[in-house]
C-alpha positions as CSV (number, residue, x, y, z in Angstrom):
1,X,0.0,0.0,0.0
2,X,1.7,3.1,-0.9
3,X,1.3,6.0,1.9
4,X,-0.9,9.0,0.5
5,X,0.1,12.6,1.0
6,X,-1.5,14.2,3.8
7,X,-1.6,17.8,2.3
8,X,-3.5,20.2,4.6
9,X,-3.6,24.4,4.7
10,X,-3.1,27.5,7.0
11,X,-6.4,28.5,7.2
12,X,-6.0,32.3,7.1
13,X,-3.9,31.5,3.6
14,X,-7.6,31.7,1.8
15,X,-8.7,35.4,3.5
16,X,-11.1,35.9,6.3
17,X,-14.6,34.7,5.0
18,X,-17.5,32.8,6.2
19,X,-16.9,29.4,8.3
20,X,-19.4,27.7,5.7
21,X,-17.4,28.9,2.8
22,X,-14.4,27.9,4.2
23,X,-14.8,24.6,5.1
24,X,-16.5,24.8,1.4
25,X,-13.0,25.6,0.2
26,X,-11.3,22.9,2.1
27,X,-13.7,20.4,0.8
28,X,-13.5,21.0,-2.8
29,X,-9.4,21.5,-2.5
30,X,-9.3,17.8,-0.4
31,X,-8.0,19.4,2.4
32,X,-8.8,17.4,5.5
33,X,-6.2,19.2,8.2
34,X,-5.5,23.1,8.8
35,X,-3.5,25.1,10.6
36,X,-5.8,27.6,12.3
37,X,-4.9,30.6,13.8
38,X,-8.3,32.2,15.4
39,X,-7.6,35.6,14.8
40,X,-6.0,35.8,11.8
41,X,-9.2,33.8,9.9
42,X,-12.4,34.7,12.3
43,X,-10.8,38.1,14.3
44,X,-14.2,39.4,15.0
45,X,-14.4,36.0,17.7
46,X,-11.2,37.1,19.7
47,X,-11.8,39.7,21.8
48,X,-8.2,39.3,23.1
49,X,-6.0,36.0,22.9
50,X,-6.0,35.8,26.4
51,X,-9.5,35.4,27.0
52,X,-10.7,33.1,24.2
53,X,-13.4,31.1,25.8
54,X,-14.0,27.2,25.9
55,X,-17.5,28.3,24.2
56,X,-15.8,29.2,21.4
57,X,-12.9,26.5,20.9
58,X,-15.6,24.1,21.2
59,X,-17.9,26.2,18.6
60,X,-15.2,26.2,15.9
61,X,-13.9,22.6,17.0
62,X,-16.9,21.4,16.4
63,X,-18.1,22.6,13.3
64,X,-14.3,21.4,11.4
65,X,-14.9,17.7,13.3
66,X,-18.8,17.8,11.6
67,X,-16.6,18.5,8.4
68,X,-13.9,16.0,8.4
69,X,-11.2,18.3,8.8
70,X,-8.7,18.2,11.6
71,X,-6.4,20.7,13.2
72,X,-3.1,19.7,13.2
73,X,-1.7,23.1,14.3
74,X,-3.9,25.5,16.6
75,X,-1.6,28.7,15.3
76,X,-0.5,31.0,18.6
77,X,2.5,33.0,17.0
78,X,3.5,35.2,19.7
79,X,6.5,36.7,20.7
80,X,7.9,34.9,23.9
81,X,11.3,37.1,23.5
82,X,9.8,40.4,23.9
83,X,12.5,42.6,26.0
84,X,9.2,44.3,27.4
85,X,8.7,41.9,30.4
86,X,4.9,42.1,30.5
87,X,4.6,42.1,26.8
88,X,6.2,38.9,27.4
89,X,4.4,37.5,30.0
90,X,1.0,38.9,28.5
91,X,2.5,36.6,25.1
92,X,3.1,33.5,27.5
93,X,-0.7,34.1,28.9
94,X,-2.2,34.0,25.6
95,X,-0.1,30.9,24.3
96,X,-0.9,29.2,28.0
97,X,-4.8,29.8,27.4
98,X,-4.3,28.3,23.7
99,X,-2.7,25.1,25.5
100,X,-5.6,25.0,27.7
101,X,-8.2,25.0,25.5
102,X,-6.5,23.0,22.5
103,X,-8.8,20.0,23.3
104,X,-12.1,22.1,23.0
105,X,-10.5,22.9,19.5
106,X,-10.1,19.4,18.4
107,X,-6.1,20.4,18.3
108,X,-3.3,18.7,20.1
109,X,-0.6,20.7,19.1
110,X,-0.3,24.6,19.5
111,X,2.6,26.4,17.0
112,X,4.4,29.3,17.7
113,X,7.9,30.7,16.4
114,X,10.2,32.6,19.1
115,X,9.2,36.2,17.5
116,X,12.3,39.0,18.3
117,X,13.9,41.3,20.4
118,X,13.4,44.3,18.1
119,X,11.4,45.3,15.3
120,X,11.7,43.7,11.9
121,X,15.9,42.4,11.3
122,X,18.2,43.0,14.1
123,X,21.0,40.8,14.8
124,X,20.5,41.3,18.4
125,X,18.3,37.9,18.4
126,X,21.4,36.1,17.4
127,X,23.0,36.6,21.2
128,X,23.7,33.2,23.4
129,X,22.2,35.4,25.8
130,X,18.7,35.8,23.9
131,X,18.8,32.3,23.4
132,X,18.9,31.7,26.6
133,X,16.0,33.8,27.3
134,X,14.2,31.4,24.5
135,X,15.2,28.4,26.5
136,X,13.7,29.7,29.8
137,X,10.2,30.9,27.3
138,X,10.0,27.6,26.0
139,X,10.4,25.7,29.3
140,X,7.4,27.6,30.6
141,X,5.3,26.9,27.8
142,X,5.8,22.9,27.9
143,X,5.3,22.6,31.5
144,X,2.1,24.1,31.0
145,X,1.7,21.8,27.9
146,X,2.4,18.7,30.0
147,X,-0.5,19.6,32.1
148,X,-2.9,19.2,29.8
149,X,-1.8,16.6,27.5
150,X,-0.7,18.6,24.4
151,X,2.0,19.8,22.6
152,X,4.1,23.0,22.3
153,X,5.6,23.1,17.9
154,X,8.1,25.8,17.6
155,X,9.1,27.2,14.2
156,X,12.1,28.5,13.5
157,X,12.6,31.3,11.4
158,X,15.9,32.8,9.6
159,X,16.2,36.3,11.8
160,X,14.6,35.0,15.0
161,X,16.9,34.0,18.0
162,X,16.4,30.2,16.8
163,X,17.6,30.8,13.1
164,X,19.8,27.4,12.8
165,X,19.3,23.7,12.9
166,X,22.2,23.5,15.3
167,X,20.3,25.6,17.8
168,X,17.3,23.9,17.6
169,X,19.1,20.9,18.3
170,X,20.3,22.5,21.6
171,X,16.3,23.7,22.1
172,X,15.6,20.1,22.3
173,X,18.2,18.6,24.0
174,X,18.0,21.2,26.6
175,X,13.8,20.5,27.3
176,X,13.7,16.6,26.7
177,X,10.4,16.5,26.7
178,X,8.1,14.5,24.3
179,X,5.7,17.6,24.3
180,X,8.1,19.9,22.9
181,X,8.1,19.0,19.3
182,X,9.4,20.8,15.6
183,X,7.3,22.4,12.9
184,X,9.9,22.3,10.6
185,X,10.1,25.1,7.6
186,X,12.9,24.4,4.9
187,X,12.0,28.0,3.4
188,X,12.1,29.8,6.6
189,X,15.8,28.3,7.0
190,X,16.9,29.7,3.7
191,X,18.9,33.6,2.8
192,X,20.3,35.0,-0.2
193,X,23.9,33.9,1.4
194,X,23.0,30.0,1.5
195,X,20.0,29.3,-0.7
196,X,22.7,27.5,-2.9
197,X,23.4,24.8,0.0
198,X,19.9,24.4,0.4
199,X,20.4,20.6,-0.3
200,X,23.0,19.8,2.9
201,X,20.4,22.3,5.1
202,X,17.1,20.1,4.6
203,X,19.5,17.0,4.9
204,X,20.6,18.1,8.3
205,X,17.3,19.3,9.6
206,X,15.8,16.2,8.9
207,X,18.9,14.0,10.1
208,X,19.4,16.0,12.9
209,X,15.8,16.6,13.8
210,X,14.3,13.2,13.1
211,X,10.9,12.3,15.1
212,X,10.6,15.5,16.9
213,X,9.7,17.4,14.1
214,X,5.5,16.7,14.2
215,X,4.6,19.0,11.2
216,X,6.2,20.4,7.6
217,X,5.4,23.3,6.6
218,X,5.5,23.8,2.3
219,X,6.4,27.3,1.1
220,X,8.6,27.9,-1.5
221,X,11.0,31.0,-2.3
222,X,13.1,33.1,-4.6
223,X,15.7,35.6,-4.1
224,X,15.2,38.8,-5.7
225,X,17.2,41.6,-4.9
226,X,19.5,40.2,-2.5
227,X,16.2,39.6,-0.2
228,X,14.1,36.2,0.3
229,X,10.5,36.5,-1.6
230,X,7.8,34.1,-1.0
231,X,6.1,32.4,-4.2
232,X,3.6,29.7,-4.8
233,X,4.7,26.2,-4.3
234,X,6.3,24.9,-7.7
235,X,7.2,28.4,-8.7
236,X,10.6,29.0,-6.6
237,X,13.5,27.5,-6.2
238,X,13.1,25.1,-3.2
239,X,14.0,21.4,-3.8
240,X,11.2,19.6,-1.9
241,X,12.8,16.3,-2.9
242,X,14.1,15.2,-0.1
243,X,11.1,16.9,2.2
244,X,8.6,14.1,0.5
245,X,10.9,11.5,0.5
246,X,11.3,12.2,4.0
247,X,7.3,12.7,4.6
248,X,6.6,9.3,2.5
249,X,9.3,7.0,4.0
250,X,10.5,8.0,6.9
251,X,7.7,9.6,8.8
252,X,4.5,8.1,6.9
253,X,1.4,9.9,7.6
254,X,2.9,13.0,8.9
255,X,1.3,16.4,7.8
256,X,2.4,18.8,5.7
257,X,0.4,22.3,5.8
258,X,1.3,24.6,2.3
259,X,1.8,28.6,3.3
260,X,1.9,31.3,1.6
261,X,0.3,29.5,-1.8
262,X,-3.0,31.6,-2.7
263,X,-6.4,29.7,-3.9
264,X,-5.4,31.0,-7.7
265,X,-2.0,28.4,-7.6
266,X,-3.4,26.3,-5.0
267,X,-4.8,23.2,-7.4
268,X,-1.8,23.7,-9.3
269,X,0.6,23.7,-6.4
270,X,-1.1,20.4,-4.9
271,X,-0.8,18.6,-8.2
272,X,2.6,19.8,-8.4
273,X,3.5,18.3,-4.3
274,X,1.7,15.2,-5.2
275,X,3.4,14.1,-8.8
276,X,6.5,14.7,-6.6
277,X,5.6,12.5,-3.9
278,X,4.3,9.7,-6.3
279,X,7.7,9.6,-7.7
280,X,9.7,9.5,-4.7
């Protein structure tokens, strides 16, 4: 029996519309698992992250389970670096409530990448000493995980304070716990000054990272004027080879959400993913 591709969406990637019409969307595309970051698709439900009611996890919860669709990432992408220390603990309250009600959603794993010290690039966040600060952040989080029985998936991203496989690595090792997991993102990992290594980057992260990496995200890239540019999937430059081979024989089942791909190059995208996967 050969292993199908278990190709699923951010939700907020198709706009903020109806609940109906997008669970409409998801149907006709054959997407049965999302990543859904309340806000971002339904913001009109979230009077603040922090005070997201069971009523409404359960509302939303419900109505993707009546659907057949499952949320493999309940998005919570706040910034647990923030040098503001009640920013940061007002970040840590909202990610705590989304642990907590994670169940109500249908979700088991909440997503997050580390955010920044500053505003857009600063190499500030490349300090041991923020990295540090991202360590203490993240052991927080999963002891509140643990309490309820989900997990914590942190994304790295190239200008964040967790930028390398290497320090992930060290993320892991240093909170060896099963509900600290990976949602890895070949794109995020890539910059105009080693795009061309991209091969012996992806082989590392998924050597290196193995079963603690629960989810893949898909987003491809180019590099236009010395900066990183998102494109549809199939249109850049990212090898996603290996990623499939990886997805198919090696971790069988796992999900892969596509970002960043919009509804006009999503059929073609998907076709393009799955002729891939066939032939790996």
């Amino acid at each position: 029996m050969t292993i199908p591709l278990h190709l699923g969406i951010r939700a907020h990637d198709f706009g903020q519309i109806p609940l109906t019409e997008l669970i409409g969307k998801l149907q006709h595309y054959q997407l049965p698992h999302i990543q859904f970051a309340l806000k971002k698709s339904f913001p009109q439900s979230v009077h603040s992250l922090a005070a997201i009611s069971p009523g409404t996890a359960a509302y939303y919860g419900q109505a993707f389970r009546q659907a057949g669709i499952h949320i493999s990432v309940l998005g919570c992408y706040v910034n647990i670096v923030n040098t503001d220390p009640l920013a940061r603990a007002q970040a840590l309250s909202e990610f705590s409530t989304h642990l907590r009600l994670a169940r109500d959603f249908g979700a088991s794993l909440v997503g997050t990448e580390t955010g920044s010290v500053g505003q857009g690039y600063t190499e500030d966040n490349f300090t041991e000493e923020v990295f540090q600060e991202v360590i203490v952040s993240v052991k927080s989080m999963v002891a509140e995980a643990e309490r309820f029985g989900v997990t914590v998936g942190i994304e790295a991203g190239l200008n964040h304070p967790l930028h390398t496989i290497p320090l992930i690595r060290r993320l892991l090792d240093a909170i060896p716990s099963g509900n600290l997991q990976v949602i890895l993102d070949c794109a995020n990992l890539m910059s105009p000054a080693n795009y061309l290594q991209q091969e012996s980057i992806v082989a590392e992260a998924l050597e290196q990272l193995g079963n603690r990496i629960a989810v893949i995200h898909l987003k491809d890239f180019v590099v236009e004027d010395g900066k990183i540019r998102i494109v549809p999937i199939g249109q850049g430059w990212l090898d996603f080879k290996p990623i499939l081979h990886y997805m198919k024989y090696q971790r069988p089942h796992i999900h892969g959400l596509m970002e960043s791909t919009s509804e006009a190059y999503l059929q073609g995208s998907i076709a393009f993913l799955q002729q891939l996967y066939e032939e790996a």
